[in-house]
N, C-alpha and C positions, 0 to 999 in steps of 0.2 A: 149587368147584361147576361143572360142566359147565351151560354155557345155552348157549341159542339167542336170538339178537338181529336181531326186524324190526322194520327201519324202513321209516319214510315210506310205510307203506300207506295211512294213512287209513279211509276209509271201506270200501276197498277189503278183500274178503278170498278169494282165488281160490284155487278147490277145487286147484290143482299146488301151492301154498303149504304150504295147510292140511293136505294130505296129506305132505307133507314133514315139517312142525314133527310131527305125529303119529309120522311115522316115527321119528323125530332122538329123539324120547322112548322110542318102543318099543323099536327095534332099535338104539340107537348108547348109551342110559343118558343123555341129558342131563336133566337134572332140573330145569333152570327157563327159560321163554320168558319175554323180556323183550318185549312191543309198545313200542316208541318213535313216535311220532306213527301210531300202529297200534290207532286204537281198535275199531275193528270185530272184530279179531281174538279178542278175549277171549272174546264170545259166538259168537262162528261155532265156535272151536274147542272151545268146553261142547256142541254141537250132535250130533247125528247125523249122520256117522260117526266122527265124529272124540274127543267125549264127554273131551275132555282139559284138565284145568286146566294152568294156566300153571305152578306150581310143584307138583311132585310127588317121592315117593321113586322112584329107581329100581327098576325090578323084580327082584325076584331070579335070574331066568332069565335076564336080561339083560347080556348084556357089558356092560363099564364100557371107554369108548374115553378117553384122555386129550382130544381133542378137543374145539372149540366150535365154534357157527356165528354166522354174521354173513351174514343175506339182505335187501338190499335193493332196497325197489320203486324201478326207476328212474323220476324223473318225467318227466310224459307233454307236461309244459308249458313253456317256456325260464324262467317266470314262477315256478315252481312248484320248481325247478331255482334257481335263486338265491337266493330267499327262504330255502332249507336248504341252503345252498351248506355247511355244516360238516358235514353229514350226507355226502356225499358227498367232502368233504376225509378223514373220517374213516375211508372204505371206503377211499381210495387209500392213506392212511397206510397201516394196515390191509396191505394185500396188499405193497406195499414195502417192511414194514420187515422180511418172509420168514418172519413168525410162524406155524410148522408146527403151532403146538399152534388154530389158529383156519383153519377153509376159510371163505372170502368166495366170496357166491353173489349174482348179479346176476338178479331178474324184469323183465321187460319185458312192460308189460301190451298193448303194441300186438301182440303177438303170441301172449300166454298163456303164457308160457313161461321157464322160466331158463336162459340164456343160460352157454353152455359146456358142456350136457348136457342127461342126463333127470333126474328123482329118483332112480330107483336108482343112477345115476352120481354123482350127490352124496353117498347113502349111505356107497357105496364110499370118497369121499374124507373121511366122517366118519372113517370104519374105519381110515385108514389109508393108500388110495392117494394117495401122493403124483402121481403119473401127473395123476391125473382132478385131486387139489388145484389143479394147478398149469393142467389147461385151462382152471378154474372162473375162476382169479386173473385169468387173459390174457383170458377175453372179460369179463370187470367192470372189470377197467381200459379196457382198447376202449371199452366203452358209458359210461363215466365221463367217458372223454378227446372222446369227440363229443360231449357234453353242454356239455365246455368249450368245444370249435369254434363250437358254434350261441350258444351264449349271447355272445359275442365278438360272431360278425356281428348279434345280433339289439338287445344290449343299452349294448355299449360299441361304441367304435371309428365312423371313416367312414360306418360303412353300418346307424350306431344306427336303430332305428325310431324314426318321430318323430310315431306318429299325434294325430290331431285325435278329439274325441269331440265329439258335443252329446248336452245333457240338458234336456229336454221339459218344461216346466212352471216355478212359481216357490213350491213349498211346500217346508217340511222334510223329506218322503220327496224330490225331488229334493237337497236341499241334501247326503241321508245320500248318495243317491246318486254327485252327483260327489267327493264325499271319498273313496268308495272307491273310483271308477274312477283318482282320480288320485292313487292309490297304484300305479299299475300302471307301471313302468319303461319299459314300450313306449310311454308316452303323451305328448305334447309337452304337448298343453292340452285341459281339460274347458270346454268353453262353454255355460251356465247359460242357455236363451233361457225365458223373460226374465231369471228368480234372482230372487233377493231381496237383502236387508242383508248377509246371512249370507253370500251364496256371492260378494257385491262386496266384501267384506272378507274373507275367507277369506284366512289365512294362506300356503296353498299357496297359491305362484305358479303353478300351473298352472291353478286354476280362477277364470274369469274371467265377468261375465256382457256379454252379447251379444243384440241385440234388443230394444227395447221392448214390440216390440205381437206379440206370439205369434201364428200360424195356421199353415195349413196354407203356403200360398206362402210368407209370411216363410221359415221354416224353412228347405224347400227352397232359396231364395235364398241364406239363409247356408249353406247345405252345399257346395253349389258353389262359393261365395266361399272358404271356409276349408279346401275339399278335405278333408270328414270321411270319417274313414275310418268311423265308426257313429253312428249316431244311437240315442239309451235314450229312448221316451218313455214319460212319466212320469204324467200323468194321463188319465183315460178317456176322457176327449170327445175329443180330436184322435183318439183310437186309433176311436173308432166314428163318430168324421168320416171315415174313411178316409185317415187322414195315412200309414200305411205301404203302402198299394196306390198313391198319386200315387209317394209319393216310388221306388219301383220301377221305376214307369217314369221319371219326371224325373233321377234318380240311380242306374241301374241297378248299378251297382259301389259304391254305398254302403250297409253292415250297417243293419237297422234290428232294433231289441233291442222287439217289440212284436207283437201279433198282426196280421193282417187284417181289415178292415171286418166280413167275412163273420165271422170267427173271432171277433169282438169279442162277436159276440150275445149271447156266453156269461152279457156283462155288461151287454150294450144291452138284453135283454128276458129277463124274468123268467118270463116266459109259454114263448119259448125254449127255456130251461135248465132248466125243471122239464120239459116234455114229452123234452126232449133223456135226462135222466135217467131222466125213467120208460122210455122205450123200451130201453135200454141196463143195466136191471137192477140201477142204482147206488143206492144206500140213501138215499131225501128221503122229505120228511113227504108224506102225503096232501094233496090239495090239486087245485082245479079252476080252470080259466081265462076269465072274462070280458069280454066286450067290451060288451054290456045289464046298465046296475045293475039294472034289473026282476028281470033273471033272477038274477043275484047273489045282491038280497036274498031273493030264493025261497027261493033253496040255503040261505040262514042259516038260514032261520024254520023248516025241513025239520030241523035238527040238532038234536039234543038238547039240554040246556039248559046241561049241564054242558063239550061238546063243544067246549071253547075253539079259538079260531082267530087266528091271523094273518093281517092284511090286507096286501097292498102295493101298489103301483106298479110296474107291468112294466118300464115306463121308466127311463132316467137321472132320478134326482131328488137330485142330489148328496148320498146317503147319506141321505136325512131318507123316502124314501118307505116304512118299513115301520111299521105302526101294529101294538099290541097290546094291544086292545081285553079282558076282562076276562069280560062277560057279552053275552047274543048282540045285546041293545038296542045296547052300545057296536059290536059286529059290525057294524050295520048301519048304524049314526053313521058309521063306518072308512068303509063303501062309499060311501055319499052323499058324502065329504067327497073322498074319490080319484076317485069317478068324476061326479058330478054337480057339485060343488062348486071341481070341477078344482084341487085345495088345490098339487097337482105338475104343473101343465101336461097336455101333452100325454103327459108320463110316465104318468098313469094312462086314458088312453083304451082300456088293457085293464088288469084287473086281477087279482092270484093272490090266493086264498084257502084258506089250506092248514092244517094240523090244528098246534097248538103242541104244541112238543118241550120236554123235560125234559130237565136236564144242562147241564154245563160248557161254554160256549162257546171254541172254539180257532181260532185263525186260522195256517191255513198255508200257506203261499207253496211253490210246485213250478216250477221251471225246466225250460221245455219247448223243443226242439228241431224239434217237428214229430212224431217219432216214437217220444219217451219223454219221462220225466219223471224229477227228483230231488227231492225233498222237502227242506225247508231246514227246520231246526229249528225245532219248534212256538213260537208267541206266544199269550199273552191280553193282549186290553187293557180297559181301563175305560169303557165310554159316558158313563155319567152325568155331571154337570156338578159334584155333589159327593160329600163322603163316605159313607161306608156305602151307596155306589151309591143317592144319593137326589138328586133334581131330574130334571132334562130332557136328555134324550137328545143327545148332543154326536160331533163327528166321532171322540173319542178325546182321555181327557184321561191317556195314560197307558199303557205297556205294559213289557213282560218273557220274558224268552226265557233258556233253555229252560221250555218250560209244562210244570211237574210232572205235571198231568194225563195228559200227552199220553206213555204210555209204548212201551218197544221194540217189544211186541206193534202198539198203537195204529195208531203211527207207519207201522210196514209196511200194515196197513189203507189206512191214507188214502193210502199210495203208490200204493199199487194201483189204490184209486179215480182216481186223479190220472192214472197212468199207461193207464187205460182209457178216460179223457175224452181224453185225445191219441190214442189210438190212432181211437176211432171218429171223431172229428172230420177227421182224417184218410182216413178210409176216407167219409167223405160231401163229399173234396173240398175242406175248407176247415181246412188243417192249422194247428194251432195252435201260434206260436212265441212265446217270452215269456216272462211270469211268468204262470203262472195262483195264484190267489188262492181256494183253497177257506174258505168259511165254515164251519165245522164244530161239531156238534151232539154231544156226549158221548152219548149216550140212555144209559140201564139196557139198551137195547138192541143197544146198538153203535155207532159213528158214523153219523152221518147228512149230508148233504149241505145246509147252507140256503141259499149262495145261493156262485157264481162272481163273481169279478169279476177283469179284464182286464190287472190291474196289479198292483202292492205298494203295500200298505196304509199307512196313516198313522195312529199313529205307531209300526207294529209293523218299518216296514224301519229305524227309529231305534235298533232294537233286533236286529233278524236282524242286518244288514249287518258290524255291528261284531264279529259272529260269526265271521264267514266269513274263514277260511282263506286256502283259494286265491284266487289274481288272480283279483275279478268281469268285468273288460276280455277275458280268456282264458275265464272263464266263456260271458260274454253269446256272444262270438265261434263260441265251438262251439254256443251255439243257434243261431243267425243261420247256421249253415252243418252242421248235423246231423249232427255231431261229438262231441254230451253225453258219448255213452257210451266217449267213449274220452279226459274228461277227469277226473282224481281232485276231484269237489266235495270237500271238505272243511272242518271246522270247529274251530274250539280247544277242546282241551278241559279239561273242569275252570274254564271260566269262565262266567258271567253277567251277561246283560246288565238292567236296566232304565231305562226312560224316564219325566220326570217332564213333563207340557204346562205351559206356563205362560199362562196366558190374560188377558185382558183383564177387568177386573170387568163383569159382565152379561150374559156369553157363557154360552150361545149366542142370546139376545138381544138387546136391543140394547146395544149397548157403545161407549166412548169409542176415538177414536185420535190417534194424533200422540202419545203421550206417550214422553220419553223413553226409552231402556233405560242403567239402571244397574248396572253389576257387572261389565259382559260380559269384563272384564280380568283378573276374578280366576276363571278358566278355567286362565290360563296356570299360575297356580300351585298347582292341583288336579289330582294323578296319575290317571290311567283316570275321564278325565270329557272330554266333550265339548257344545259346546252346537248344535243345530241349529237354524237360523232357519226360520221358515215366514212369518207376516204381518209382515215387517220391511223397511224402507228406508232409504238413507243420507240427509240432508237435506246442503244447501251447505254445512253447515260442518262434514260427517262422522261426525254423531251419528245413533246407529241410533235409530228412530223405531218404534214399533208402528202398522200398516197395519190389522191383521187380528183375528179374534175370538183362534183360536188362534196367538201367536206365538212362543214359543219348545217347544222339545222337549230339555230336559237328560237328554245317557245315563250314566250310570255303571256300570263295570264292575268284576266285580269277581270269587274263586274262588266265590264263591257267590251266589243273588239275595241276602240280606239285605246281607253287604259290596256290591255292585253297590245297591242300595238307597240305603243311606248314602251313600258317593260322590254320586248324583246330587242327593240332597235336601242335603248340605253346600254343594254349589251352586246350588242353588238357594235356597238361605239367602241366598245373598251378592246376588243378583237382585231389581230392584224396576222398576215401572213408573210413572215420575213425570209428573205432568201439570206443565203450566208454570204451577199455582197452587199448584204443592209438595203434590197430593192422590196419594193411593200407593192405584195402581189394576192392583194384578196380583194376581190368582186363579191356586190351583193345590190341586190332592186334598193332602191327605197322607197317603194311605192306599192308596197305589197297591201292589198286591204284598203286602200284608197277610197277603190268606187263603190265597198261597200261600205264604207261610212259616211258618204256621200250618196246612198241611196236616197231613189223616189220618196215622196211622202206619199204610203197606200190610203186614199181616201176610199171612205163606204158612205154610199148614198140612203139615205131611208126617203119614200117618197109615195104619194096615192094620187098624183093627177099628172098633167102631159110632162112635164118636167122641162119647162121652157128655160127655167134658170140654169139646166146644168148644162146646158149646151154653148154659152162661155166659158164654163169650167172644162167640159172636154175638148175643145179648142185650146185654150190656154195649156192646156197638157200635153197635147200634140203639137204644141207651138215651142214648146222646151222653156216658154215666160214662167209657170210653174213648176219647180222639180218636184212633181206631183205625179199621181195616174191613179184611176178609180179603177178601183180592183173589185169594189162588189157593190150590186143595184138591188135596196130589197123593196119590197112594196106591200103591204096588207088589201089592194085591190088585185085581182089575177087579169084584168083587163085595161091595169093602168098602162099608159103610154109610155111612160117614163122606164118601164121595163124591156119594150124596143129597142133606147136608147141605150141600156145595158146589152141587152142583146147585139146589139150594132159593132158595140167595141171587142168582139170576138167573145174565142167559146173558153179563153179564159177568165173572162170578167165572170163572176157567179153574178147573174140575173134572176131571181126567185122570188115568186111568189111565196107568203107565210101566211096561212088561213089562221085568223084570230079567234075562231067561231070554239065557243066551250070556254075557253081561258081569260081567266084574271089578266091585266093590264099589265102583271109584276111579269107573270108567264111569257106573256107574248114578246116583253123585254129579253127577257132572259134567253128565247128562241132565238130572236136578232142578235142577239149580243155573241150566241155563240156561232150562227151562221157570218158577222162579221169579226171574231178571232180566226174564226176558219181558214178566210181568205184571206189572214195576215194584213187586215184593217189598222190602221195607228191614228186615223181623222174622220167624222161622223158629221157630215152635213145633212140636214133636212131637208127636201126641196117638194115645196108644197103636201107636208105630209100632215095628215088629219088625225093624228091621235095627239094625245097626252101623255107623254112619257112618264115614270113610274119613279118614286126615288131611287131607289135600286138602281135603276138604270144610269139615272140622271148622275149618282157617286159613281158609278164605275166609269163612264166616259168623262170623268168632271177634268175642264181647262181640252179636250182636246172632241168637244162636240157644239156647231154652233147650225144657229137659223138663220132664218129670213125675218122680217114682218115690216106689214106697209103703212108704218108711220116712223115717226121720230119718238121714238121712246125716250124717257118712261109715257110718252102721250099714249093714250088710245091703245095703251097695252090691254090682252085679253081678246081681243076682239077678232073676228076674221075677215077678209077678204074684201066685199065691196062696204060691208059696215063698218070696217075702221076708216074707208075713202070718205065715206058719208060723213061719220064723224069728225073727220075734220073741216069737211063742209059748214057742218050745221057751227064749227065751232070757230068759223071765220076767221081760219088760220090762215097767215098770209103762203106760208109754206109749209111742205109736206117731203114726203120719202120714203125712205126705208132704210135699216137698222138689221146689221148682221149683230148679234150678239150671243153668246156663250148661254149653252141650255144647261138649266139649273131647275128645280121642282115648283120654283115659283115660275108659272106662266108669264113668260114675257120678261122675265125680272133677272135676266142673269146680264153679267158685266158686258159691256158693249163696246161690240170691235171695230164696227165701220160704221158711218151712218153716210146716203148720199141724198141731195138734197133737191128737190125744183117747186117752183113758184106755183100757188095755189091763183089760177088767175078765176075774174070775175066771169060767172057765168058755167063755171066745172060746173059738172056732174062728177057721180063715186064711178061709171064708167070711163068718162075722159082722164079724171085724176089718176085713177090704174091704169089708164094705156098709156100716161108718163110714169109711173113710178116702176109699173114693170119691168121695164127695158134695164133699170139701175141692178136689181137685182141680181142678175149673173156676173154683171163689172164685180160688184161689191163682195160676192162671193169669192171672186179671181182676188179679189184685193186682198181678202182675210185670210186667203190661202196663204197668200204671199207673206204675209206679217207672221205666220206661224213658222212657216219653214226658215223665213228671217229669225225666229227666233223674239219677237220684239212686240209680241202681245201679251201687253202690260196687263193687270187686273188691282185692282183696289189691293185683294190679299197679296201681290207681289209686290208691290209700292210700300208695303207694312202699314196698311192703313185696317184696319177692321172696322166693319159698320156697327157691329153691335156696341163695341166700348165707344164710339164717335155719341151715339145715342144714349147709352146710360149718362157720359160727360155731360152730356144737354138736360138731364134729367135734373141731376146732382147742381147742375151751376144756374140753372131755369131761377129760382125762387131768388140767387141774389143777383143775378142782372136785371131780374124784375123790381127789386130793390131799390136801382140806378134811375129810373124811369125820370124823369123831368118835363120842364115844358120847353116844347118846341121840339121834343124827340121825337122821330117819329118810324120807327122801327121792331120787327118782331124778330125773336130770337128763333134762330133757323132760318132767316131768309136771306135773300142776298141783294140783298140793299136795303140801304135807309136813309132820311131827310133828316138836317136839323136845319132848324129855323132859328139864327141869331138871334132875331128882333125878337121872337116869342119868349128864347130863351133869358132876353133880358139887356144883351149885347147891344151895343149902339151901330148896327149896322142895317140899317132901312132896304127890305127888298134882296137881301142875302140870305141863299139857302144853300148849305153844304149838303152834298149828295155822297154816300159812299157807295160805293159797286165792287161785291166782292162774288169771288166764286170757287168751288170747291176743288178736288182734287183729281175729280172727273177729268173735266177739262184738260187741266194741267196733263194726264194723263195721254189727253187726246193728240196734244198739242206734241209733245214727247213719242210718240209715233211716229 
């Protein structure tokens, strides 16, 4: 098989690429793109213009070139370049060992461009030109062989880099933090001011902690002492004390990874960032600003009764200042208590009072440069103190990354948002560099904006960080010098992460300290687990001690949250908090990640007429009988009905029209396929739709895409509508129906999930017989749903049965059962049943005829459901 193999894009997917892998399938016949650390690639290229899956047949107009490709992104980082140092051993092997049947092609994203030509020049050397093969080879080795130069002087040798970092603060989000900085090769040492237990034991030698008494001077003092080459701070107050506008001027040549005083607002006043937003068009709750409780409580006693609100604190009020008060009596308790009551200091001397939102909460972290933004993969975390989200509001006992919620469509949403808070901030003067910390609101309506904050969160960077790819030390550096956009962020895929807190008994309350920490040794012996400290310290005789309400944060990783799940709570088994009167005093959820692994099944509709069948299915969803919900309606008519019905179910279901007009079959798949990735699709029903799906299509949704059809299959397969009624007419079936089963390239012909059943009486017509078999179709759909999310829709190939070796066995033994033949037998091979006749066969039994009745694994199958 002809393919094409990119690597090391990442995130990255550039229109000179995309256009090529497009071409390499149209005009050269390769038939399958592999992405190798290229995950973006998959959905850019289902996209508009390009409408191409990864594996495909070639077309028949198409020459067939002996030929492969191998394009890789060169990286952009020396960082980024070693960490896949085999990726790049593999492109030199590659072009040296003079392989004419493979052209190796070099991008270079600092330039947009591939290196040794244009695309058509590539083409050509798919075809055939050895010519053009061979400039392609010489400038990828070139850009391969400087890769090794720089990495030489940057990583090894004399002239190693040997930078200093510090990291700001003494919680678990720093602790996650200097672990990943001091993965970075370019780093001598992470210096923790203050740290904790965690980052003074820390196994890396490179992280060490530094300072006692944190401020803004201290800081500065150790930066000069230790000649750092960047400073990450880590929690909000030094950043809205103005610790990165001193240290500017006091250390002009040293990175600071943090906003400025002015930039901080974002998260210093809540008053700020909600007018900030409403001016700039960005989607937050309704909501008005107070400095007079008088006037406040006006405003409450003005709203309707049912018109709930959120009350908060404009101020820093380390997390604790937002109330949500119930009825408008508690509304008004909220005001008294923030502004007369002063419950937050001087944090509530103005306070917001804004309309409550409905929906999933998502916490997402964007890496800002000043002048754009990246979005780091969505988190949720837990507030509450216990399970089933019940007690008292807590800083975070708990989180998990990637948020199922938070889908491709989503995701781009909230970038945008992200990426338009930097730009305006910028444009009024006070550019914003760091992490920005959007708080984010799912609504029925879209996202919504509830509050900025200044920093990475706790304990969601417990859970990003372990994410992330690329060097964060190369990361932070090209914000600190507004360079983002020309470094590949990047993230692993196919992994998750989540976090368990482990707290003190009574927290967030009052609670006990000084008590031992037990276990923290058996980490070492636990794959893809880590444990981060936040309120811990070492006591004189090296025993880590709990300091704090929240003190530990175990992550576990894993290819899925559920394994990532496991992992962290196995450790956390092994974990205790002992006082020195032997009382075992550590709290922790065990329900953290629960209901996202227990999430909806997103179903995506394709469909071109009224759509009568889905409207049991969207009952049954709103009924809670299927843990289901259709996320997206597509339709190749702009005037089907069926598209209302998407419409109906609000303006987050994607309802869309896809004009097929110009496009191949393969195309028009490939468009739907990436408008339902979009929507974070995982089930593909049909409901009356009028094309032919493409194979393409058919392997990419294969086992989790099924139909309709109105008969009892295999009967009357191929046909549509009232001609398959007909045909069972003309064919004097006693009964008839319909037959959900799994869509596969053969029309009609994929494994079958449900079939339901009614009586062909004397006298139907192909209209009467459809206005009984109709009405079956939306049950039977609800039913197939159900068998899915049960988990307990069998298939031939999960039974370990294959039809093709069933058929050759019939092929190979056909000639000697036919050998057996006798008299009185009266049976074919393949069928399921046969007669033998004693008397014929010879047997003295007059009028005796044994009958046998067998039947296949179908059934069986059926039966088993």
């Amino acid at each position: 098989m002809r393919k094409a193999t990119a690597i090391g894009f990442g995130a990255r997917a550039p229109p000179v690429v995309l256009d090529l892998l497009a071409k390499s399938v149209e005009e050269c016949g390769i038939q399958e793109v592999r992405p190798k650390r290229s995950q973006a690639l998959l959905l850019a290229l289902l996209q508009a213009p390009y409408r191409s899956f990864l594996q495909r047949d070639a077309n028949e107009k198409t020459t067939l070139y002996p030929t492969s490709l191998i394009i890789y992104c060169l990286p952009t980082t020396v960082t980024e370049y070693t960490a896949a140092s085999d990726e790049a051993a593999s492109v030199r092997s590659q072009i040296l060992s003079g392989d004419e049947a493979t052209v190796v092609a070099v991008y270079d994203a600092t330039t947009n461009s591939i290196l040794g030509g244009t695309t058509e020049d590539l083409i050509e050397a798919l075809t055939g030109n050895s010519e053009k093969q061979a400039a392609f080879a010489a400038a990828s080795l070139k850009a391969v062989s400087n890769l090794d130069s720089e990495a030489a002087a940057q990583v090894v040798g004399p002239s190693k880099r040997k930078d200093v970092v510090i990291v700001v603060g003494s919680g678990g989000r720093e602790h996650a933090l200097a672990v990943a900085l001091a993965k970075s090769p370019l780093i001598s040492e992470v210096l923790c001011c203050p740290g904790n237990g965690g980052t003074a034991a820390e196994k890396n030698p490179k992280i060490k902690n530094r300072g006692a008494n944190q401020n803004n001077n201290t800081v500065i003092a150790l930066a000069k002492e230790v000649g750092a080459k960047m400073v990450v701070v880590g929690p909000e107050a030094p950043l809205v004390a103005g610790l990165v506008d001193e240290m500017k001027v006091a250390c002009p040549d040293v990175l600071c990874f943090g906003p400025s005083k002015a930039a901080a607002e974002l998260e210093a006043s809540k008053a700020f960032s909600k007018d900030f937003l409403q001016e700039h068009g960005i989607p937050t709750a309704k909501y008005r600003n107070f400095t007079d409780p008088d006037e406040a409580i006006k405003y409450v006693e003005s709203l309707n009764e049912n018109d709930r609100q959120v009350v908060k604190a404009s101020g820093l009020a380390a997390g604790k200042g937002v109330l949500l008060p119930t009825t408008k009596q508690e509304t008004i308790e909220a005001v008294k208590e923030i502004m007369s009551d002063k419950a937050f200091g001087s944090a509530g001397d103005t306070c917001v009072i804004e309309s409550f939102l409905t929906g999933p909460e998502a916490s997402c972290f964007a890496l800002c440069d000043g002048k754009t933004a990246v979005l780091m993969p969505a988190s949720q975390d837990h507030k509450r103190a216990l399970d089933n989200d019940e007690g008292l509001n807590t800083g975070g006992m708990g989180a998990y990354a990637p948020a199922p919620c938070v889908t491709p469509d989503l995701h781009k949403q909230i970038e945008a948002m992200c990426k338009k808070t930097v730009e305006k901030m910028a444009e009024r003067g006070t550019p914003y560099i760091g992490l920005l910390y959007a708080g984010m609101m799912l609504t029925p309506d879209g996202p919504y904006v509830l509050e900025f904050n200044c920093r990475f969160g706790d304990p969601e960077t417990q859970v990003v960080l372990p994410l992330l790819e690329t060097d964060l030390y190369e990361v932070m550096t090209a914000c600190c010098t507004g360079t983002l956009n020309q470094v590949d962020v990047r993230f692993k895929e196919g992994v998750a992460a989540a976090t368990v807190v482990c707290a003190a008994k009574g927290y967030p309350e009052g609670y006990p300290k000084g008590m031992e920490i037990t276990g923290l040794n058996e980490e070492q012996s636990l794959a893809n687990v880590k444990i981060y400290h936040a309120g811990t310290s070492l006591d004189e005789g090296g025993k880590t001690r709990c300091t704090g309400g929240r003190v530990l944060a175990v992550t576990g990783l894993g290819s899925d949250l559920k394994s990532a799940l496991q992992n962290a709570y196995k450790c956390v088994g092994k974990l205790d908090f002992v006082s020195d009167s032997g009382e075992h005093l550590m709290h922790y959820r065990s329900d953290i990640g629960r209901k996202a692994i227990q999430k909806k099944l997103r179903i995506g509709v394709l469909g071109s007429t009224r759509g009568t069948a889905l409207i049991p299915v969207i009952e049954a969803c709103a009924s809670g009988r299927v843990h289901a919900e259709i996320v997206a309606v597509l339709s190749n008519k702009p005037s089907a009905p069926i598209l209302e019905k998407g419409t109906a179910l609000g303006p987050t279901v994607v309802s869309k029209y896809i004009s097929a007009q110009g496009l191949t079959r393969e195309q028009y798949d490939a468009e739907c396929t990436a408008a339902l990735l979009g929507a974070g699709v995982d089930y593909v029903i049909l409901v009356g739709y009028m094309r032919i799906l493409s194979r393409p299509f058919c392997d990419f949704w294969s086992g989790r895409c099924i139909n309709v059809h109105p008969s009892l299959l295999p009967k009357h397969a191929g046909g549509m509508d009232l001609a398959v009624h007909q045909a069972v007419i003309d064919a004097q079936e006693e009964e008839s129906g319909c037959t959900i089963h799994e869509v596969t390239e053969a029309v009609d012909g994929g494994p079958i999930v449900i079939q339901k059943r009614v009586k062909v009486e004397k006298g139907d017509t192909a209209e009467s017989l459809k206005a009984k078999v109709q009405p079956l179709e939306g049950p039977a759909f609800v039913e197939a749903i159900e068998l899915y999310c049960k988990g307990k829709v069998i298939s031939y190939a999960d039974a370990g049965v294959s039809i093709d070796a069933g058929n050759k066995l019939v092929d190979l033994i056909k000639p000697y059962c036919k050998a057996t033949r006798r008299a009185g037998c009266d049976a074919d091979l393949g069928g399921f049943g046969g007669l033998f006749d004693l008397a014929a066969a010879g047997f003295e039994s007059k009028d005796t005829v044994l009958i046998g009745a067998t039947d296949g694994v179908g059934t069986k199958l059926r039966i088993a459901q």
